[in-house]
N, C-alpha and C positions, 0 to 999 in steps of 0.2 A: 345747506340745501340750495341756495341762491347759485354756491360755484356748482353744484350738480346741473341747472336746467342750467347754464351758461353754455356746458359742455352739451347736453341735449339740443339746446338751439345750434348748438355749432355741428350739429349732427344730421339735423333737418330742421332747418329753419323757415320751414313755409310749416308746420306742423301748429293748428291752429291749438289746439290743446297744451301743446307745451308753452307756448307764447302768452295765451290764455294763465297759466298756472305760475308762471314767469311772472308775469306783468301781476298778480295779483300780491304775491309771495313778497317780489320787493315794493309795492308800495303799503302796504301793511309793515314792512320791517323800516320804512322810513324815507325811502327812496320813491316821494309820490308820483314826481313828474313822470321819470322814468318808467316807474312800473304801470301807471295808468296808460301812456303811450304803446306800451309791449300789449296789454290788454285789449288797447281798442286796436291795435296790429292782429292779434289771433281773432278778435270779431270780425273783423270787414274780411278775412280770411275765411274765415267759417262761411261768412252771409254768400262768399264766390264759391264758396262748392257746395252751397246750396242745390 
């Protein structure tokens, strides 16, 4: 699943939802740093097209 949103980010990576679901997906599977950093990247993302 992880190399799926990989390739989605590499597809649109300003896409707050996938970064969002990214960021969530790998720090649940172990990868906190990372994945918490993609997450608050698709928030502050979402909060600008507010």
């Amino acid at each position: 699943m992880i190399a799926t949103l990989h390739q989605a980010m590499q597809l649109n990576p300003d896409d707050p939802a996938i970064l969002g679901t990214a960021g969530n997906c790998m720090a649940y599977s172990g990868d906190w740093e990372d994945g918490v950093s993609l997450a608050r990247c698709g928030i502050a993302l979402a909060q600008e097209n507010d």
